[in-house]
N, C-alpha and C positions, 0 to 999 in steps of 0.2 A: 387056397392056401390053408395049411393047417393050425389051427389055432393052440398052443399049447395049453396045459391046463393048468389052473387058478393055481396052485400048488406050486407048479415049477415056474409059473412064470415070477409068484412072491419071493420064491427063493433067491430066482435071477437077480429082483431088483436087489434083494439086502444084498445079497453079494454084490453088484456095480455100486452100492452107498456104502459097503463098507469098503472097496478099494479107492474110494474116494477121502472116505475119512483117514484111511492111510495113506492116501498121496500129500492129506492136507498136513500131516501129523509130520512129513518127511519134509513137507516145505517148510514147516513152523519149527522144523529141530535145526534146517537149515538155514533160515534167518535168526533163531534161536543162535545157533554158533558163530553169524556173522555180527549181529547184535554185540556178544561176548565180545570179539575180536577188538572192533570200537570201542568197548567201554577198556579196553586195557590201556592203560597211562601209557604204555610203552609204545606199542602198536598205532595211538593215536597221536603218536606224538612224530611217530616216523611217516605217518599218513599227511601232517599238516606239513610239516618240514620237508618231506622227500628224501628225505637222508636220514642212515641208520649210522650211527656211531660205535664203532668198537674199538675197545683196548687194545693195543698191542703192545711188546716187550723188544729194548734192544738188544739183548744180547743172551735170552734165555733158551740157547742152543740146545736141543733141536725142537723144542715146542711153538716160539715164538720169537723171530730174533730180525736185524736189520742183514740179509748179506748183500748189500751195497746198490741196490735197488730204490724204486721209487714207493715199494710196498714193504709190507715184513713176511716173510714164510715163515713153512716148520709143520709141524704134525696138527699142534693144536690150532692154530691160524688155518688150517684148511677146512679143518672143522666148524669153526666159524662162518665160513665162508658156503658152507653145507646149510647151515643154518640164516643165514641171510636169502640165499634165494629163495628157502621157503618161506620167510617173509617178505618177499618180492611178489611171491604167486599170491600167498595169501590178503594182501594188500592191493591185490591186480594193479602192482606200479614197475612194467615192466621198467621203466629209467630211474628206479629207483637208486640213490647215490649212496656210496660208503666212504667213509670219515673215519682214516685209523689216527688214532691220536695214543702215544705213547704213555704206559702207566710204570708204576715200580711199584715194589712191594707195599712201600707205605703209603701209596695214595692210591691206590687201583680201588678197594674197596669204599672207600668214600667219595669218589668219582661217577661210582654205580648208583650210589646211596644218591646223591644231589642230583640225578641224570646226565649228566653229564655226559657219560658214558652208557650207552642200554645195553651192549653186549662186551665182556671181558673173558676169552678164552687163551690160557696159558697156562700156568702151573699152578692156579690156585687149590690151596688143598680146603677139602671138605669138611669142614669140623662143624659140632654141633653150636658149639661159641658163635662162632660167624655166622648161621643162622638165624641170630640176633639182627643180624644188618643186613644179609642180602640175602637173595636165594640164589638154591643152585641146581645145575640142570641133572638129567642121569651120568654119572662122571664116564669119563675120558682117558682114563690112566690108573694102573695100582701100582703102589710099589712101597718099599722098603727105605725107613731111614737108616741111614748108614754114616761111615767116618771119611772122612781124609787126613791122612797123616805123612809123615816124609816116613823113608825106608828105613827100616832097623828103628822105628820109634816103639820104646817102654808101652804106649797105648796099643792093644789087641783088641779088646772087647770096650766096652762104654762103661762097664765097673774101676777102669783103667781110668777115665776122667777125675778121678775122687779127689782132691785139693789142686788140680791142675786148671790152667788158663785152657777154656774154650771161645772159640769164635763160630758163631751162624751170622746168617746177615737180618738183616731190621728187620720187619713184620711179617717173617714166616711162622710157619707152626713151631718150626722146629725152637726159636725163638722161645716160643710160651712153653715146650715141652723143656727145657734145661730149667727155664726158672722153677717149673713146679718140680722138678725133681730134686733141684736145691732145698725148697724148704720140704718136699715130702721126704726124702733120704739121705737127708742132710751131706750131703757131699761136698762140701765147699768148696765150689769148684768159683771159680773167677771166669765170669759170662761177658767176653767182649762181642759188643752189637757192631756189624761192618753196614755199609751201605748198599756195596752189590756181591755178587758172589765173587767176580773175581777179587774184588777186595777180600774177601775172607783166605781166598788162595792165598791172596799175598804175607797173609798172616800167619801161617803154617809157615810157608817159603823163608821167611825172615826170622821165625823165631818168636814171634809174640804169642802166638797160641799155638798149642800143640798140637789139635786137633781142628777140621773144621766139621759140623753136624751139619747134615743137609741130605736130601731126598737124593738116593741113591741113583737115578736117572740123569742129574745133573752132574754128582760128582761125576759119572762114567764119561759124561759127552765134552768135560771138559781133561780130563786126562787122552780121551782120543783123538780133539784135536787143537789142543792149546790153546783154544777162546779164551783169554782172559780179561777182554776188553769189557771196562765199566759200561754202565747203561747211562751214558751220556747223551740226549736227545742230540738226534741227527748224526752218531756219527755210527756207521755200520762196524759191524763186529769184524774183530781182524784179526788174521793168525800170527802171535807173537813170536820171534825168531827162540828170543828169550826160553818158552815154553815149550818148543818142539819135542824136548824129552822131558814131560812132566812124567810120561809113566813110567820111567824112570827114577825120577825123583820120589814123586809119589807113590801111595798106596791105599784102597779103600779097605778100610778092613769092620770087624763088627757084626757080631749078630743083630738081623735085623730088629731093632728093640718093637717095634709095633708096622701097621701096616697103615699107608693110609694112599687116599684117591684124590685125584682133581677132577674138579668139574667145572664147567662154565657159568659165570655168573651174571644176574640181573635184578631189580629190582622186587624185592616183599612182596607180595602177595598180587603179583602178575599171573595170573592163573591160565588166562590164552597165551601170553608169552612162553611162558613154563611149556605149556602143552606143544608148542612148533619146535622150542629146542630138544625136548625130551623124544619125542618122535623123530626130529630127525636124527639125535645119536642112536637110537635103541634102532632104528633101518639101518643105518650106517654100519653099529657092530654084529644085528643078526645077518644080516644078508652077505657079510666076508668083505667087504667096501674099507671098514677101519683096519681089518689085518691086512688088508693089502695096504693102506695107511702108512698102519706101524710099517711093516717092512721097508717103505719106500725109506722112510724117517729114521729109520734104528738097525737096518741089515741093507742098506745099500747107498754109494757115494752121495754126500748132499753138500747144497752149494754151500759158500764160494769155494772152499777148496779141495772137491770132490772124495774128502775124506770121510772114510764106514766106522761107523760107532759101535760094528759088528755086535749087538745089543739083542740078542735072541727075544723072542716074546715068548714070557713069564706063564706057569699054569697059572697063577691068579688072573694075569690079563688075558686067557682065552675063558676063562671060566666067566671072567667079567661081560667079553662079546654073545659069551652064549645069553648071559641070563642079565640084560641089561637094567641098572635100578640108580637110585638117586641116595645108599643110604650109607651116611659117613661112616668111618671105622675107627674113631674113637670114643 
């Protein structure tokens, strides 16, 4: 047998000790990240309990809504639902249980804050203010705020509000963006807070505010198919006879004054939680999985009354799939 020489056979050994010290390094970055996993409040918290709880919304057509089911749909609830199984794999619980429990705008973020809730995916918008209180994942949606107003109404543009009655509903952005525009441009305008959004419709519709401000994806999907139903726990969203010709009645008008995103929300400084929701949106929009999403949701019939919100995707929202990020726009 031929004996190799002193020389190559030294080399051989470093090389087998240092594929070892890199197996050991790849085990140690691997329990390293499962370590992480456990120590997240969130993760450990869905590990003791077996159940993961997420927010959902009744009537926020087409993101998150009840249509008459024993679950809620919509674009962004699927999304969710994207993000729970990889914390299923990741948690190796395949029975792991999901618990949708109903939020609104004024209680969804303090629900996240107390645990209550660990995962809240629906229209919330990204701002840096609320990064006081929750985090959020790489957003899910861009879009434009915009108006609703009845037809042949004096408002065109949002310099058009200026001593006029406005309505948004309670703890949206759009909410905190009127007040600061009151005292930064002094507009006096009279800010009426509604509860849900079809409340605010009804407020335009009647006469009490002339305008309603709100994220122009909402105003669209409620002029396309008449949802006007409150977000009353348990009862699913229903097409109002009343409202079949809102786009008639109605009209959104307005440049859009700023641009802003949702994204899904979880608890401060969950950094392995962070890391499973941001991963799965950022696969979801590179790989064509959310535009085919969107379309299902905003370009073709959706239940209960297989009507199209014919709602084209936006270049900010394919610019957004291409280059997926977590960073607000105001």
């Amino acid at each position: 047998m031929k004996r190799e020489s002193k020389p190559l056979g030294i080399a051989r050994r470093a090389c087998g000790h240092m594929r070892c010290v890199a197996l050991a390094c790849v085990c140690a970055f691997a329990g390293a990240a499962h370590a992480d996993e456990l120590e997240s409040p969130t993760l450990r918290k869905i590990r003791d309990t077996g159940t993961i709880v997420i927010g959902v919304r009744e009537a926020t057509v087409p993101f998150s809504y009840m249509a008459g089911g024993e679950h809620a749909t919509g674009y962004s609830y699927e999304i969710a639902q994207r993000i729970v199984d990889n914390v299923r794999e990741a948690l190796k619980l395949p029975g792991l249980r999901v618990r949708e429990l109903v939020v609104t705008p004024q209680n969804r973020i303090t629900l996240v804050q107390n645990g209550t809730v660990d995962l809240e995916c629906s229209t919330t918008t990204h701002t840096r203010e609320r990064e006081n209180d929750v985090a959020f994942s790489n957003s899910i949606f861009e879009y434009g705020v915009r108006m609703l107003v009845k037809r042949g109404s004096p408002v065109k543009d949002f310099g058009d509000l200026a001593g006029r009655t406005v309505v948004t509903t309670a703890g949206t952005s759009e909410e905190r963006l009127l007040r600061r525009w009151n005292m930064e441009r002094a507009m006096n305008m009279r800010i009426v807070v509604a509860k849900t959004h079809g409340d605010s419709v009804e407020a335009v519709r009647s006469g009490r505010a002339i305008a309603f401000v709100m994220d122009e994806p909402l105003l669209h999907a409620s002029l396309a198919t008449g949802y006007m139903a409150g977000e009353t726990p348990g009862a699913p969203v229903a097409q109002s006879a009343r409202n079949l010709n809102d786009a008639h009645v109605f009209a959104i008008v307005g440049t859009p004054v700023r641009s802003e995103v949702y994204g899904c929300i979880f608890r401060r400084g969950d950094t392995a939680f962070k890391r499973i929701a941001d991963d799965t949106i950022a696969k979801m929009e590179r790989s064509g999985e959310a535009l085919a999403l969107y379309r299902r949701w905003f370009e073709s019939p959706i239940p209960p009354a297989g009507v199209n919100l014919d709602y084209p995707v936006s270049e900010p929202m394919k610019a957004l799939f291409a280059n997926p990020n977590d960073q607000p726009l105001d």
